[in-house]
C-alpha positions, -999 to +999 in steps of 0.1 A: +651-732+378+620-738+397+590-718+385+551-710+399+538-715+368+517-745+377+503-727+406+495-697+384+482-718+354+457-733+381+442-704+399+431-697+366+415-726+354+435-730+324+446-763+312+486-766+295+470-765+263+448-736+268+485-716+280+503-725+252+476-710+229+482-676+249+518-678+249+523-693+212+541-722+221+530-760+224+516-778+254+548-802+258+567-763+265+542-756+288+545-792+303+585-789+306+586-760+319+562-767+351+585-794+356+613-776+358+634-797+326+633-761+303+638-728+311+622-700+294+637-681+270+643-640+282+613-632+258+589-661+266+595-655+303+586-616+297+554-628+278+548-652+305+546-622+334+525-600+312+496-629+312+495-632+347+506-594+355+538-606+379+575-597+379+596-628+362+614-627+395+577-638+411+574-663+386+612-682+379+628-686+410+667-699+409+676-731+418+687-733+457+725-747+457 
């Protein structure tokens, strides 16, 4: 699944580490998940969209086959 998390993580100045505190998770989640080798778990990617105030649909985008 590829995912705008990076680009949202970025615009506000956060580092992975500084995410993962928000979302209760570690930084290596944070890191796998902007590279596309984990995807989020239904209640992760909800607490993910409240943060930024998106739709998960804005955020997780399915892979193009």
């Amino acid at each position: 699944m590829n995912n705008r998390l990076r680009e949202l993580r970025e615009q506000q100045g956060w580092s992975q580490g500084e995410l993962a505190v928000q979302l209760d998770v570690s930084r290596q989640t944070i890191n796998a998940l902007e590279t596309g080798k984990y995807d989020p778990s239904l209640p992760l990617a909800f607490r993910i969209a409240r943060l930024f105030t998106c739709r998960i649909e804005d955020i997780f985008l399915p892979d193009e086959d």
